[in-house]
Each structure stands twice: as C-alpha cells, then as structure tokens.
C-alpha positions as CSV (number, residue, x, y, z in Angstrom):
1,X,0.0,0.0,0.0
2,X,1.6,3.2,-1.0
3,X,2.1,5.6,1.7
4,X,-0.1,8.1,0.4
5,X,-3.3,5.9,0.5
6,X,-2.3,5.6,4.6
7,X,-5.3,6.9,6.6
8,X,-4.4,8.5,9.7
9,X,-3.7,6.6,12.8
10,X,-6.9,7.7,13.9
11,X,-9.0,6.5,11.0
12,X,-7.1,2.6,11.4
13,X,-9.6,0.7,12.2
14,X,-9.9,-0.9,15.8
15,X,-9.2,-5.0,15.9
16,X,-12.3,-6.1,18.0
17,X,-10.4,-9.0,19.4
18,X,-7.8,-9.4,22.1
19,X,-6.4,-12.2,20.7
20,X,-2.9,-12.5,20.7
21,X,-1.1,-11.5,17.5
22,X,0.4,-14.8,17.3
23,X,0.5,-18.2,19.9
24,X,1.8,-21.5,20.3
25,X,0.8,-24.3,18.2
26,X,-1.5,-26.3,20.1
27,X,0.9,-29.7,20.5
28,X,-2.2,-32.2,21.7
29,X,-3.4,-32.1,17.9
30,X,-2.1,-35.2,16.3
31,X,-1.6,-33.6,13.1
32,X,0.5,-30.9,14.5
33,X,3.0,-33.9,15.1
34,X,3.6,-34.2,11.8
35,X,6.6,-33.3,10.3
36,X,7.4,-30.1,7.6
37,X,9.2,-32.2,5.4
38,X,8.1,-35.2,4.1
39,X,10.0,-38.5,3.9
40,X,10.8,-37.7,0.3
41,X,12.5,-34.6,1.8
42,X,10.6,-31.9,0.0
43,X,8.7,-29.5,1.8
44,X,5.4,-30.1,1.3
45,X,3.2,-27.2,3.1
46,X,3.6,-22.9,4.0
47,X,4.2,-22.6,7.3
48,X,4.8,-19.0,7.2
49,X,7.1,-16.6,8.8
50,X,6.5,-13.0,9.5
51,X,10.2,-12.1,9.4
52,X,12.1,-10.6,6.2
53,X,14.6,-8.6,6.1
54,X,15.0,-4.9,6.3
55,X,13.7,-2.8,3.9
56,X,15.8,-1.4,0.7
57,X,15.2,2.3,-0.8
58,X,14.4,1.9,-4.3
59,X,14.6,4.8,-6.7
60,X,11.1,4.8,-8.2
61,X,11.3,6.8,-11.5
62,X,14.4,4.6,-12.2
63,X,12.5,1.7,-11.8
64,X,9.7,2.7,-14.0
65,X,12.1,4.1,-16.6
66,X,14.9,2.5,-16.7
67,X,18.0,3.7,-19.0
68,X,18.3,0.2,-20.4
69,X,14.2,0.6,-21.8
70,X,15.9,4.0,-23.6
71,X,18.5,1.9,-25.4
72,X,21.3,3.6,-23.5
73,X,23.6,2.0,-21.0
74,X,23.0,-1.6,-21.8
75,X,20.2,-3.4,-21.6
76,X,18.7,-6.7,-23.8
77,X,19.5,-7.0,-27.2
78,X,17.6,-5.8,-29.9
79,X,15.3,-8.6,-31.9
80,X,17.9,-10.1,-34.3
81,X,20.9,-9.2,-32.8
82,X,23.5,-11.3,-32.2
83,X,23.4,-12.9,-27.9
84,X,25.6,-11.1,-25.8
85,X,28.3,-12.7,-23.6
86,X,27.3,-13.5,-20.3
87,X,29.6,-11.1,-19.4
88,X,28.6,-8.1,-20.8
89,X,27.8,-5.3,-18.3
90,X,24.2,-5.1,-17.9
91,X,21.5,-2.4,-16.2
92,X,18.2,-2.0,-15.4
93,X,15.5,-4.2,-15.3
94,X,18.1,-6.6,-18.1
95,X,20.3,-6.6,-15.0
96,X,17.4,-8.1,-12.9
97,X,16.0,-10.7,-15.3
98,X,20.1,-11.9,-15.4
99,X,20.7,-11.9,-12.0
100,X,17.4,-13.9,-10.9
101,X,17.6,-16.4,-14.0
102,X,21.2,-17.0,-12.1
103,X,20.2,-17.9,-8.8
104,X,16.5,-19.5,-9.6
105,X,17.1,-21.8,-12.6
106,X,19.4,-24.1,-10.7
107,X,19.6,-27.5,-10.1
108,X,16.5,-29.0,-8.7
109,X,14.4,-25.7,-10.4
110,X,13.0,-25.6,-13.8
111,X,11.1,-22.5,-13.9
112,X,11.0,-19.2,-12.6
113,X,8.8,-16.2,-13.5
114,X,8.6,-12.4,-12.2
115,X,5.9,-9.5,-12.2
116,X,6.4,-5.8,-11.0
117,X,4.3,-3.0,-10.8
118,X,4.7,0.6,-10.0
119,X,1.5,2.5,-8.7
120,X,-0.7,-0.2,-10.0
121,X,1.0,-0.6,-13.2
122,X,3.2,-3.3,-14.2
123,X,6.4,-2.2,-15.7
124,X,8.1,-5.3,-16.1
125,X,7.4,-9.4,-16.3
126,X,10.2,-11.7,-16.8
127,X,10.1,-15.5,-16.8
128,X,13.3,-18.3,-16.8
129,X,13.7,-21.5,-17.5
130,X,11.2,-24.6,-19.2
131,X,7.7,-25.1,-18.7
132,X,7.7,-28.2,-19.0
133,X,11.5,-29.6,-19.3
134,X,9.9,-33.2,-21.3
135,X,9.3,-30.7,-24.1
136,X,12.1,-28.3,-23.4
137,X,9.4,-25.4,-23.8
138,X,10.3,-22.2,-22.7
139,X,8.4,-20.4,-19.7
140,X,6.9,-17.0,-20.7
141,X,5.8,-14.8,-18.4
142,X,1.7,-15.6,-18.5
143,X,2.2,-18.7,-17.7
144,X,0.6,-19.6,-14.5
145,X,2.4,-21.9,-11.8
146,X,0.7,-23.3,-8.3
147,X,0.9,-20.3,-6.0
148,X,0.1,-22.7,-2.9
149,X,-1.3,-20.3,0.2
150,X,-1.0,-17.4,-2.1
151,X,-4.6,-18.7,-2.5
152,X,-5.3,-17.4,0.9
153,X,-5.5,-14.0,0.3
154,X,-8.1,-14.6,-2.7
155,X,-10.0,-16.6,-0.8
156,X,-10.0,-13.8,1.8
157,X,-10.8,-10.7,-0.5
158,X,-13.7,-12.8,-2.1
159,X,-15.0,-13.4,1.7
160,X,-14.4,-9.9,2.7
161,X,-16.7,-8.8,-0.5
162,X,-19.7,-10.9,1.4
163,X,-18.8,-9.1,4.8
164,X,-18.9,-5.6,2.9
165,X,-22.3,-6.6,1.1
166,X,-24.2,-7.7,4.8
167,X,-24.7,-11.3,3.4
168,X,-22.0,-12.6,6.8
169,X,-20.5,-11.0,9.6
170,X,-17.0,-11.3,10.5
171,X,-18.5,-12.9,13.6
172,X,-21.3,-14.7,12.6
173,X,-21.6,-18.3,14.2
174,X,-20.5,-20.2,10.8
175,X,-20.4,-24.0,12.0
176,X,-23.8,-24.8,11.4
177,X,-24.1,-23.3,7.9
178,X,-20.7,-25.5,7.1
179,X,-22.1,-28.5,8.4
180,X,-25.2,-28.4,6.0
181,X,-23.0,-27.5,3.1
182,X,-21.0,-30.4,3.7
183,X,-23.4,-32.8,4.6
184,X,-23.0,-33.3,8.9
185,X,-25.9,-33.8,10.4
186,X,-24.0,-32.1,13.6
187,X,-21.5,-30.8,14.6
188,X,-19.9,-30.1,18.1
189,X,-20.9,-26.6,19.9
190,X,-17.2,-25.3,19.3
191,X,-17.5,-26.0,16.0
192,X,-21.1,-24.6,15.9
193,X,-19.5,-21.4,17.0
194,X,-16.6,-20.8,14.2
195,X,-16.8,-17.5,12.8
196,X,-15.4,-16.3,9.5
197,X,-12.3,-14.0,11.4
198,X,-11.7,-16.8,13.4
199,X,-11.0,-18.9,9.8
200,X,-9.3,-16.1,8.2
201,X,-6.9,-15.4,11.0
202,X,-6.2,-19.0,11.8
203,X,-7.4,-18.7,15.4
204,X,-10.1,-21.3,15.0
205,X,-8.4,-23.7,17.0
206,X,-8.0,-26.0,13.9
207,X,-5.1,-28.5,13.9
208,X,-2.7,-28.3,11.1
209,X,-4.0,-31.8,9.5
210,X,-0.9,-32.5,7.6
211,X,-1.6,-36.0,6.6
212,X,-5.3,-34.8,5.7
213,X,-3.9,-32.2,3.4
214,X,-0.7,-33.8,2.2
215,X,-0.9,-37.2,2.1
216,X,-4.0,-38.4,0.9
217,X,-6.1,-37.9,4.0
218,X,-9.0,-37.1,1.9
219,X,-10.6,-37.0,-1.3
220,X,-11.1,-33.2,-1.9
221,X,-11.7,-29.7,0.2
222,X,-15.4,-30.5,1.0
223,X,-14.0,-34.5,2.6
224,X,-11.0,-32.3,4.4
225,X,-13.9,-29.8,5.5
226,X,-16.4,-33.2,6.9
227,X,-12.8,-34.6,9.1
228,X,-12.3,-31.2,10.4
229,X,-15.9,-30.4,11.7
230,X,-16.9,-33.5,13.2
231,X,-13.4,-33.4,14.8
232,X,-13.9,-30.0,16.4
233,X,-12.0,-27.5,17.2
234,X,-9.3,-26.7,20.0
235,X,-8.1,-23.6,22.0
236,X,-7.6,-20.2,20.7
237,X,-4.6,-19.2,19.9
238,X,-2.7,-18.4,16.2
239,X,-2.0,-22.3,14.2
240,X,-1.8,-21.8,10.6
241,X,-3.8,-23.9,9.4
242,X,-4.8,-24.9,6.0
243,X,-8.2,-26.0,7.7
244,X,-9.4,-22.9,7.7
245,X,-9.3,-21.8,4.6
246,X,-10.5,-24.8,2.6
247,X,-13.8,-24.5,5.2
248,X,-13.1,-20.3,4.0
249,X,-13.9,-21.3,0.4
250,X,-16.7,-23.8,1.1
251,X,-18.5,-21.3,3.3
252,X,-18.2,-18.8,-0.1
253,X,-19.7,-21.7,-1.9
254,X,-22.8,-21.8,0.6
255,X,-23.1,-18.5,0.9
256,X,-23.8,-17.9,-3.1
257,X,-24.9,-20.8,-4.4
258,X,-21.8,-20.6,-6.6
259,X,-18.5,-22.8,-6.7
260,X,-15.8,-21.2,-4.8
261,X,-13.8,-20.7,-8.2
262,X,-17.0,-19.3,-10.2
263,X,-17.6,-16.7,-6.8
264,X,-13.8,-15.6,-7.3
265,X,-14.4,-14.8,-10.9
266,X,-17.4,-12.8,-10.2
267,X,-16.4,-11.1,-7.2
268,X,-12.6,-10.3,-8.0
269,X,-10.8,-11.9,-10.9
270,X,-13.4,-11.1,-13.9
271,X,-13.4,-7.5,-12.9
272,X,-10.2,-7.1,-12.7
273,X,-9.5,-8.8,-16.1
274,X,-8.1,-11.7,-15.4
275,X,-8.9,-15.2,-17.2
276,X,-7.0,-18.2,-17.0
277,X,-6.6,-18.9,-13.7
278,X,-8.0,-21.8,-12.1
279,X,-8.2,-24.6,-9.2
280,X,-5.9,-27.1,-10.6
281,X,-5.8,-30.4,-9.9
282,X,-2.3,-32.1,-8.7
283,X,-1.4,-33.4,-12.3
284,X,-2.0,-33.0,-16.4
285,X,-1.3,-29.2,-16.4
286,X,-3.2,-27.5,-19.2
287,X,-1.8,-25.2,-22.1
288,X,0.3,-21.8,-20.7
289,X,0.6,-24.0,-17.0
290,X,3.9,-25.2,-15.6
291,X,5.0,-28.1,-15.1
292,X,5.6,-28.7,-11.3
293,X,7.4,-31.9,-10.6
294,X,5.2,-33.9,-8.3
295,X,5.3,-37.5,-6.7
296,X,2.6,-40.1,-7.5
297,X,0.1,-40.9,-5.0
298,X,-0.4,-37.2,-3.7
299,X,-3.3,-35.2,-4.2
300,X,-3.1,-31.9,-2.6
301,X,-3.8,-29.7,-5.3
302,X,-7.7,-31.2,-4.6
303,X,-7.9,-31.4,-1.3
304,X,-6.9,-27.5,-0.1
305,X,-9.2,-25.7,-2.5
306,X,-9.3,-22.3,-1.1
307,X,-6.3,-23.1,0.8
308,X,-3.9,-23.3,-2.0
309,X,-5.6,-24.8,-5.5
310,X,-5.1,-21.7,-7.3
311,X,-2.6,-21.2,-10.3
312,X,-1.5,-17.9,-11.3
313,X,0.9,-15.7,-13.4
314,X,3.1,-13.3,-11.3
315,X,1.0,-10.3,-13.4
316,X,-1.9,-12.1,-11.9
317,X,-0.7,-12.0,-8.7
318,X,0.4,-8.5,-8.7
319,X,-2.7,-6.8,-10.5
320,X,-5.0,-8.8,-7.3
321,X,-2.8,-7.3,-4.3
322,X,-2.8,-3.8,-5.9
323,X,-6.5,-3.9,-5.9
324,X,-6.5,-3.3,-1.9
325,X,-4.6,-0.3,-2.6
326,X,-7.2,2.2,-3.2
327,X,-4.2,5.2,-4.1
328,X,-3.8,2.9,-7.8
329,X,-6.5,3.0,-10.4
330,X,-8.8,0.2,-11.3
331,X,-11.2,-1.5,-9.8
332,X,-11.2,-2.1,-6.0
333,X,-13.2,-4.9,-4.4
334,X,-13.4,-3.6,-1.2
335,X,-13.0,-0.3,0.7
336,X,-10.2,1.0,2.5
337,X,-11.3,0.0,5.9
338,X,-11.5,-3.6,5.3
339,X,-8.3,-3.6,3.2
340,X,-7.1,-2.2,7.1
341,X,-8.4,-4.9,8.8
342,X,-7.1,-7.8,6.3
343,X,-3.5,-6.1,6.8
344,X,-3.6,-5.6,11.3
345,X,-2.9,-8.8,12.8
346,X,-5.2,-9.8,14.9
347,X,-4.9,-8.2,18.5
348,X,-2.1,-5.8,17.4
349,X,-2.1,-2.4,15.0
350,X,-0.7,-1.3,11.5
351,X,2.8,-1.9,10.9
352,X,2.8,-4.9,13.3
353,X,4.1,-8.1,12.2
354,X,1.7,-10.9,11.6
355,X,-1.2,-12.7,10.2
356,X,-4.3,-10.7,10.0
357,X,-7.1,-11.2,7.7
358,X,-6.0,-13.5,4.3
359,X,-2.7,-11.1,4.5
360,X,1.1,-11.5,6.5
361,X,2.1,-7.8,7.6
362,X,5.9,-7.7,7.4
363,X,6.4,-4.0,9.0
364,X,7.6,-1.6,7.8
365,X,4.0,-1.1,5.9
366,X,4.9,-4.7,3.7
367,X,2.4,-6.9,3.4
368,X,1.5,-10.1,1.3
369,X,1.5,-13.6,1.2
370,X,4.0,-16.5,0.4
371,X,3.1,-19.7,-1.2
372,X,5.0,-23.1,-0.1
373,X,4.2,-26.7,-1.5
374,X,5.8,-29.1,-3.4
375,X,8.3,-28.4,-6.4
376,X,6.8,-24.8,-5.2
377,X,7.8,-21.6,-3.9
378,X,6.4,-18.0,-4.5
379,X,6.0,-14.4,-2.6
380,X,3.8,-11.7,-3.0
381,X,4.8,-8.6,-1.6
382,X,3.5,-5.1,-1.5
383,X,6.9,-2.9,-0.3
384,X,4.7,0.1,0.7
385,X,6.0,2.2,-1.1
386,X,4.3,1.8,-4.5
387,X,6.1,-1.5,-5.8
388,X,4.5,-4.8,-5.8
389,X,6.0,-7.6,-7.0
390,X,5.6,-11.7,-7.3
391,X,7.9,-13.8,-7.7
392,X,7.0,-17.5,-8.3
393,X,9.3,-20.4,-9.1
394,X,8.6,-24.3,-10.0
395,X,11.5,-26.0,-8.0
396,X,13.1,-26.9,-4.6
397,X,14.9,-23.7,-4.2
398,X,15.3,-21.4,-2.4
399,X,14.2,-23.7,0.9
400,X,12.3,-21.1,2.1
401,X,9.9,-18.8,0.3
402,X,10.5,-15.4,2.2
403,X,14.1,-15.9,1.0
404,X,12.6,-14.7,-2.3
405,X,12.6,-11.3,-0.4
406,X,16.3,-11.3,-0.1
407,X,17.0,-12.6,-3.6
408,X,14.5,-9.6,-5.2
409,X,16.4,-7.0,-3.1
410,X,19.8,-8.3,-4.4
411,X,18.0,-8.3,-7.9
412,X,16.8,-4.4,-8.0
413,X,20.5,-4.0,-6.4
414,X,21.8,-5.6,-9.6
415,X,19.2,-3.2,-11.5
416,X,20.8,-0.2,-10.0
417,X,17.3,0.4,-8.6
418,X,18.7,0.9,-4.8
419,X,19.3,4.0,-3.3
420,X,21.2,4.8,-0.5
C-alpha cells in the first residue's frame, strides 16, 4: 500500500479481538506432530514466517524508466541481434532478469517467473527456465504456476466482499451453515461457533491436519472440510492452518450458491481482467501452465481448495494485491477499511508483524503472502511504497519462500534500482 493511501492513525480501524497477535501451536493435535518435510525430503506445506529482512530504498522513477528501456547504458538485445556474452555489463531491469535467472534456474528448479508493478502498473514481467522440461518449452511470463497459500489472500478478499455486502459477519456463528453445506448432520458446539475471522486469521483452534492435506487424507476440500468439523475445534490461539481456509472457500460456496472458483471470478478476478486462472488439480497441467514436478500418489492440489488450488501468473498475482490499494487505479473490491483490517494482525495495530485477515504484515508497511508446496515456492509482496511484485518459481529452491525477499532486493541491487 503506498504511503499516500495511509489513513491517519486515527481512521485505522480498531481490531475487535484481544487475541494475541500470534500463539503457540496447540501440541495435543495429532496432526500438528507431523513433520514439515516429508519422507521424500521436500517441503510439502507454507508454514509462514512473518520475518524478512529490512527494507531497501528503491529509486522509483528509475525503476519505471529505466535507462536500459531508452537503449542507453545496456540493456537486452535488440530482436535479431546477435546474444551477448554473459559477461557483458548489464543495467536496469536486463540486469534483474540476469541476476534472478542466475540464482532461480538451478539444479533442482525448472522454472521461474517475475511481475512488477509501479503504482498499480506493471512495468516489467520476466520469466526463466522450461515449462515443461519433457518438451524443453520455454516459460513465458503468462504462464501460470501453483501459488500454494498465495490462495489465501483470494480466498479472503472474495469473503471480505460478502462481509462488505451484509450477506456474513465477521463474527457470525459459521459452524452450522458449514455442516449443511458439507453434509454433517451435527456438529460439536465449538465448531457450531466458528466465525469467518476466526478462519481467516487461523485462530479457529483448527489443527494443522498435515496427513489430511498432504498425504491423501482425503478425497477433496469439502471430505477435508467433513474430518475437520466432526473433529472439532481446539483452543484459541494463532495455528496456521490450511483447515481454515479450505472451510473459507466452502462457506463462499454456501453463501452464493456458486462454486468457490466461479464466486472468485465474479467477485474479484473477472473485474479485474483476469482469465485463466483456475483450481488445478495435482497433475496434467493444461496449455500456458507449468510443469511442477510432483510424486505419484499425492493429491493436494484437490484437497486444499481455497487453501492453496489456485494457479496464477506473477502479473496475476500483482494486479490482485494492488487492488487493496485504493491510491492505484482500477477497480477495488473492497473499501479501505476492510483492506485495514485484512492487513492488522489480529490483536495488534498497522505496521505490526503478523497474520491478519488473508494477509502477513511484514512492518515496515509490507504486506502479502508466500506460497509453499511441493516443487513450489512464490512471494507476493507489497513494499509500501508503491512496488509490488511476485515472484513464483517451479522448484526446490530457495528452501524457504520469504528468501525470495532477499534474492529480489539483491536483484533491484543488480538493476541499479537501490538507493542509499
């Protein structure tokens, strides 16, 4: 959010809960036993952190114009010249593409792709590597890869649309609704008492339901959705779970007769001009999708729905975050006081570190979301200072996904985009 759409302190929104802004995982759950990394040894889930690193000053106008884009001072090649050596001095946003193609297409990765924006307009897309390395096809920049819990923050803007129109309050009693849509006859009374910002800010009480999730616990979101409500739910607390968000997209589904994926295109991705994207399913990409190596037997891509499902391009990504920012033009699904309250972590104030509403505030006025699952890491970040960027990337590395902070700093570094 740039700094010029910042309301007062006054106008911020009070959090109604005193929930802490974060809190111990709640041990007794037998699926919070389960392990991060599977017995394959690839990370499997996003387990997020709230922690990057410092922020870098970026010279805007530099960024948006680059000397490279004027033919002066380096830059790519001109269509039908001859390839420069890998040696050759670069600058600008040519400087950027090289340096991340050199640390994100490397062994264990096959594809990488990039999206920036400047005030709501996206002045550069990049993309590295094969989309599918059995066919040696290159990866262009609309292609769309999983974006794992990158899903969340859809999932929460399409919810928050149904808060702003009166159809549910942020703290409604849910469970019963949930139950019927699922097909529980009953449910427990905790349960009967989930409300959508206890979901969206994973203070349900919700174990973690790894094996549910991630190993073939279940057939699909709404089978996930039956084991978690007749379960019921534990203390309060923060768990990040992807419980809450599959039950997030099911509760859309009840809520307007719709699928999940057909409420997302009506509410937020149709206005905003994006086709293509889509709840994929764990294997046979389609045409313009990458290829994400995957291990037979798993089926996670059905079973977390609103969770993580989605694929997306990094334009995508970018053009759905800058919606919340209501200083950029375009449309705007929801108004700048529930934007607020998506980006406050629960119990604590803007700025403050943590997981509010479908969005991880980083300080410093960052916030966005990062995506972790097999052959799969990406990062969506709005700096706060009017760059927003993605950055997703079919492969094993970097081990974790807010390390794609660190690697984009280095990158507008390499750019000569940093100041200071």
């Amino acid at each position: 959010m740039s700094p010029s759409s910042l309301p007062p302190s006054s106008a911020v929104p009070p959090t109604t809960s005193v929930l802490p802004v974060s809190g111990p995982v709640d041990e007794a759950d037998a699926d919070g036993l389960d392990e991060t990394v599977d017995p394959l040894g690839e990370v499997v889930y996003d387990d997020p952190t709230f922690d990057i690193g410092p922020q870098v000053d970026i010279d805007i106008d530099l960024a948006r114009f680059p000397v490279d884009d004027a033919g002066i001072g380096g830059g790519a090649p001109e269509p039908g010249a001859p390839d420069e050596p890998d040696d050759t001095p670069l600058t600008g946003w040519a400087a950027v593409d090289r340096y991340l193609e050199s640390v994100l297409v490397v062994p264990g990765n096959t594809a990488a792709a990039l999206a920036v924006s400047i005030g709501g307009d996206v002045v550069h897309t990049a993309a590295f590597g094969e989309r599918d390395p059995s066919t040696g096809d290159p990866a262009e920049p609309h292609d769309r890869f999983r974006i794992a819990s990158i899903s969340k923050p859809i999932t929460a803007i399409v919810a928050m649309t149904l808060v702003e129109d009166g159809v549910v309050g942020l703290d409604d009693p849910i469970g019963g609704v949930l139950a019927e849509h699922v097909g529980l006859s009953s449910v427990s009374s905790g349960a009967q008492q989930l409300t959508l910002r206890r979901l969206l800010s994973h203070r349900s009480g919700f174990g973690k339901y790894e094996s549910t999730f991630f190993r073939s616990g279940a057939d699909d979101c709404t089978d996930a959705a039956r084991q978690g409500l007749a379960r019921g739910v534990g203390g309060g607390g923060y768990i990040y779970s992807n419980m809450n968000y599959c039950l997030a997209g099911l509760l859309i589904e009840a809520l307007t007769g719709l699928t999940y994926e057909q409420a997302a295109y009506q509410q937020l991705l149709t206005p905003l001009g994006i086709s293509g994207m889509r709840l994929a399913p764990t294997f046979d990409p389609g045409p313009d999708e990458i290829q994400h190596q995957t291990t037979d037997g798993r089926n996670y891509m059905e079973t977390l729905g609103g969770a993580g499902s989605w694929i997306a391009s990094p334009t995508d990504l970018v053009t759905i975050l800058d919606s919340l920012d209501l200083s950029t033009s375009g449309f705007k699904p929801l108004d700048q006081s529930t934007v607020f309250q998506m980006a406050i972590p629960v119990g604590g104030q803007y700025g403050q570190r943590g997981y509010g509403l479908g969005l991880i505030s980083y300080g410093d006025g960052r916030f966005g979301h990062t995506g972790t699952i097999e052959s799969t890491h990406a990062m969506l970040l709005n700096r706060g200072d009017g760059v927003t960027w993605a950055l997703t990337v079919a492969g094993q590395s970097p081990s974790e996904s807010t390390a794609l902070e660190q690697i984009m700093n280095r990158a507008f570094e390499a750019g000569g985009f940093v100041t200071g």
